[in-house]
C-alpha positions in Angstrom: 0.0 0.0 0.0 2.8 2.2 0.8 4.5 2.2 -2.5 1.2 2.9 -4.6 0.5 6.2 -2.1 4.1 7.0 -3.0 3.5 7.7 -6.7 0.2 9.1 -5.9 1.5 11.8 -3.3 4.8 13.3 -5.3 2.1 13.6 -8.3 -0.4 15.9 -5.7 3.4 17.8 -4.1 4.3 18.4 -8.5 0.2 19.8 -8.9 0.7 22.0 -6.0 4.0 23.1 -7.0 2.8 23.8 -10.4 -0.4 25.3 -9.3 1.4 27.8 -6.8 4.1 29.0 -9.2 1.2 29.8 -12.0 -0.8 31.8 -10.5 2.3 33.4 -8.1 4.3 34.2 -11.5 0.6 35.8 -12.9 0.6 37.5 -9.2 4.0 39.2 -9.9 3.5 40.3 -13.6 0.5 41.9 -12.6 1.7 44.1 -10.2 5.0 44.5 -12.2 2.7 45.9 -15.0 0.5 48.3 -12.8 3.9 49.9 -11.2 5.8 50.3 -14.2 2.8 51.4 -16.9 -0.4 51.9 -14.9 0.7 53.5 -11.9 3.0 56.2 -13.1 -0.2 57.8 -15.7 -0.9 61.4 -13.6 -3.4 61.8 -11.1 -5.3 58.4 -12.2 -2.6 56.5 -11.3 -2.4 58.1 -8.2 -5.8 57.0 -7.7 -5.7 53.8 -8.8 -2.6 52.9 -6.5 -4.2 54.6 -3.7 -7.1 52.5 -3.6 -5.1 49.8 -5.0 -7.4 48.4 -7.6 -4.8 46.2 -8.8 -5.5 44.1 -6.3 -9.1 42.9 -7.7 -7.3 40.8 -9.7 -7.5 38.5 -6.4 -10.6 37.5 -7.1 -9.4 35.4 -10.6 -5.6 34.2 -9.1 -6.6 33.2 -6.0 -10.1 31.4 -7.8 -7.4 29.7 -9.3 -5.6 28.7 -6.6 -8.0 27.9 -4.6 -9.7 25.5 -7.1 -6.3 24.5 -8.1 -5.3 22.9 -4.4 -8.6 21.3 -4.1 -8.5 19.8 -7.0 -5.0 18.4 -6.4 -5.9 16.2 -3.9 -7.7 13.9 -6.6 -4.2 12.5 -6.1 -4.4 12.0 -2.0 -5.7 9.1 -0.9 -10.1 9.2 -0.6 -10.0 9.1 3.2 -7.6 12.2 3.7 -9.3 14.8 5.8 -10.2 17.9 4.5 -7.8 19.7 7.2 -4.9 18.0 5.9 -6.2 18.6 1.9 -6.3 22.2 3.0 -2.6 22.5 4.6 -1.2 23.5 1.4 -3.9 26.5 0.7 -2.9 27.7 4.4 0.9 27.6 3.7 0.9 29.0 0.4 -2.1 31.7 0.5 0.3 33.9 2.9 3.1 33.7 0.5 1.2 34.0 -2.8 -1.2 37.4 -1.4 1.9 39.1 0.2 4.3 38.8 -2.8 2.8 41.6 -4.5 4.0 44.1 -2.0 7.7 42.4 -2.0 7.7 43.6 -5.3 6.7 46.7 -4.9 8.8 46.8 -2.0 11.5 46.3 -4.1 10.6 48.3 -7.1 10.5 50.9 -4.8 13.6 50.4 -3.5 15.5 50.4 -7.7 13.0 53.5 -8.3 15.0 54.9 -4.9 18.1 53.5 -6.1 18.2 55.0 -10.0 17.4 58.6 -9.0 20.0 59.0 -6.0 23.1 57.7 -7.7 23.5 56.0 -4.4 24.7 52.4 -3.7 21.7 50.1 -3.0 22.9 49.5 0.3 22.9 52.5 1.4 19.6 53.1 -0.1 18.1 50.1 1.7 19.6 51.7 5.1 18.1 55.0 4.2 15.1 54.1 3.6 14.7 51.7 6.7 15.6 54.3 8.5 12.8 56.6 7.2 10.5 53.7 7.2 10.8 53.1 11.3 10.4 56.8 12.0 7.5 56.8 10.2 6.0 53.7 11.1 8.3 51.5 13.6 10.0 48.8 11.8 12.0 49.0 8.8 12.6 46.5 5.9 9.1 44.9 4.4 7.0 44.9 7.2 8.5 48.7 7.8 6.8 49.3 3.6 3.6 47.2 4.0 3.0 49.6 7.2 3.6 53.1 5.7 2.2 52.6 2.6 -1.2 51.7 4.5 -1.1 55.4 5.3 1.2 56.6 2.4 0.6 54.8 -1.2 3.0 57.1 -2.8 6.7 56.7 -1.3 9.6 59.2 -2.2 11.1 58.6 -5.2 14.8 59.8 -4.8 16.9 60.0 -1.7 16.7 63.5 -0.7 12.8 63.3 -0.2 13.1 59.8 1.6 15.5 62.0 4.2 12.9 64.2 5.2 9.5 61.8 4.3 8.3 62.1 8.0 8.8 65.8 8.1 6.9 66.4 4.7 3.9 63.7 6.5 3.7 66.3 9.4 3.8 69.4 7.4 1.1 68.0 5.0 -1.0 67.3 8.1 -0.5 70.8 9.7 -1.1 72.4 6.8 -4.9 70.0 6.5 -5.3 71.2 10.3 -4.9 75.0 9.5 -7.3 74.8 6.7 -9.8 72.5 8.5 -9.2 73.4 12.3 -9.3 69.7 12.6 -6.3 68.2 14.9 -3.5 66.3 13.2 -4.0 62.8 15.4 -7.6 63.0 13.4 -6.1 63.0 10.1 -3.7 60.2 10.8 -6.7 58.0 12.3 -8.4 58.4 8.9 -5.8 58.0 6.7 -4.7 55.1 8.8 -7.9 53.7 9.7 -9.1 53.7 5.4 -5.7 52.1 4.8 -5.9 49.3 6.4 -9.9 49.2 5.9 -8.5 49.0 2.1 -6.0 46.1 3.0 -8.3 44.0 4.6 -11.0 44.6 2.2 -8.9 42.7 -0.3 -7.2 40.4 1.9 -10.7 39.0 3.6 -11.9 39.0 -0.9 -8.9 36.3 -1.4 -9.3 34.7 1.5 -13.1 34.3 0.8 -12.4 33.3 -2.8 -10.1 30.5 -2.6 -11.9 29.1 0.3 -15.0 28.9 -2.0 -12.7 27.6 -4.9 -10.8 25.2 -2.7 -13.7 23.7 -2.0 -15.2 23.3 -5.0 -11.6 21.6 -6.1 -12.1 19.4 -3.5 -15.9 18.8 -4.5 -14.6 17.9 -8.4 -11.7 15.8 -6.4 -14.1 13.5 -4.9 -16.1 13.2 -8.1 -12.5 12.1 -9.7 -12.6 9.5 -6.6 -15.6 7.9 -7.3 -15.6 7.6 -10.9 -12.5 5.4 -10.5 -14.4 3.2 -7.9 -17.3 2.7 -10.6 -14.6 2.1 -12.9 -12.9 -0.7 -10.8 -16.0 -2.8 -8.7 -17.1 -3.9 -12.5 -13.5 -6.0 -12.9 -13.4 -7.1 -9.3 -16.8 -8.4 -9.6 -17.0 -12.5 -10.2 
């Protein structure tokens, strides 16, 4: 029994792998495309990568996904639980939905890098420097935080320098025109950014949980038709 499940499993671990880099490499071009041709239009692509829209193409990647996984386990065993059939969804949905952001992460950082004349190490220190003031960690984590509040970084190395100050002029120049305090501002901008984020995080979580399990519904047909296909030549 052990060495039919053998063949059986690495075919499921070569679906998944395959399944995973599709619709990550789709992930990345995507958001390649929107920084280097969508994003940069004036004013509407401020707009669009403000709200980032981009990020509706969740709904068709992580369909894919989703469905994908489920229907992998066509090649698991019949009796494998539906916790264990959904492992691979919760290992690789973190690293597929967040991979967008590394890129622009590091699109960011060559953008940086190109207009400063600056080595890319000291670029990278820079701007984790000006990420923690502004937010309180620095590297990824330091970008997926700012940009919450801030969807349009600095472009060169003089502007990353003083990125906080220009954040607290802009929002003491919105309290002298409004007479509204500053900590009000921040809790807006802060409190629609990450009401954006979640919006589209909680839309691919919900649509490759619905695809997964309709992968694993067309999985289980798979099962069955082979059953029907082998009690006819067991039979006397």
């Amino acid at each position: 029994m052990a060495q039919l499940l053998k063949p059986t499993i690495l075919r499921y671990i070569i679906t998944v792998i395959l399944v995973t880099a599709m619709v990550l490499l789709a992930r990345l071009v995507i958001t390649w495309a929107a920084e280097i041709f969508l994003h940069p239009i004036p004013i509407a692509g401020g707009w669009i990568k403000s709200l980032e829209l981009i990020e509706l193409s969740v709904i068709v990647l992580f369909a894919l996904l989703g469905f994908g996984l489920g229907a992998a386990a066509m090649h698991l065993p019949a009796k494998t639980s539906l916790g264990w059939k959904a492992l691979a969804l919760v290992v690789i949905f973190p690293l597929v939905f967040f991979s967008s952001y590394w890129l622009r992460y590091q699109l960011w950082l060559n953008q940086v890098t190109a207009q400063s004349d600056l080595p890319r190490q000291q670029v990278v220190e820079t701007a984790n420097v000006a990420l923690e003031r502004e937010s309180g960690s620095g590297g990824f984590w330091g970008y997926y935080r700012t940009t919450v509040r801030m969807p349009l970084l600095p472009a060169t190395g003089e502007e990353l320098q003083r990125m906080t100050e220009d954040q607290r002029w802009f929002r003491a120049e919105l309290t002298r025109f409004s007479g509204i305090e500053p900590g009000v501002f921040s809790m807006i901008f802060d409190g629609a950014g990450w009401g954006i984020r979640a919006f589209y995080l909680l839309l691919a979580v919900g649509t490759s949980l619905i695809y997964f399990l309709k992968g694993v519904a067309w999985a289980d047909t798979q099962h069955l038709r082979r059953l029907t296909k082998i009690k006819p030549q067991v039979s006397p």
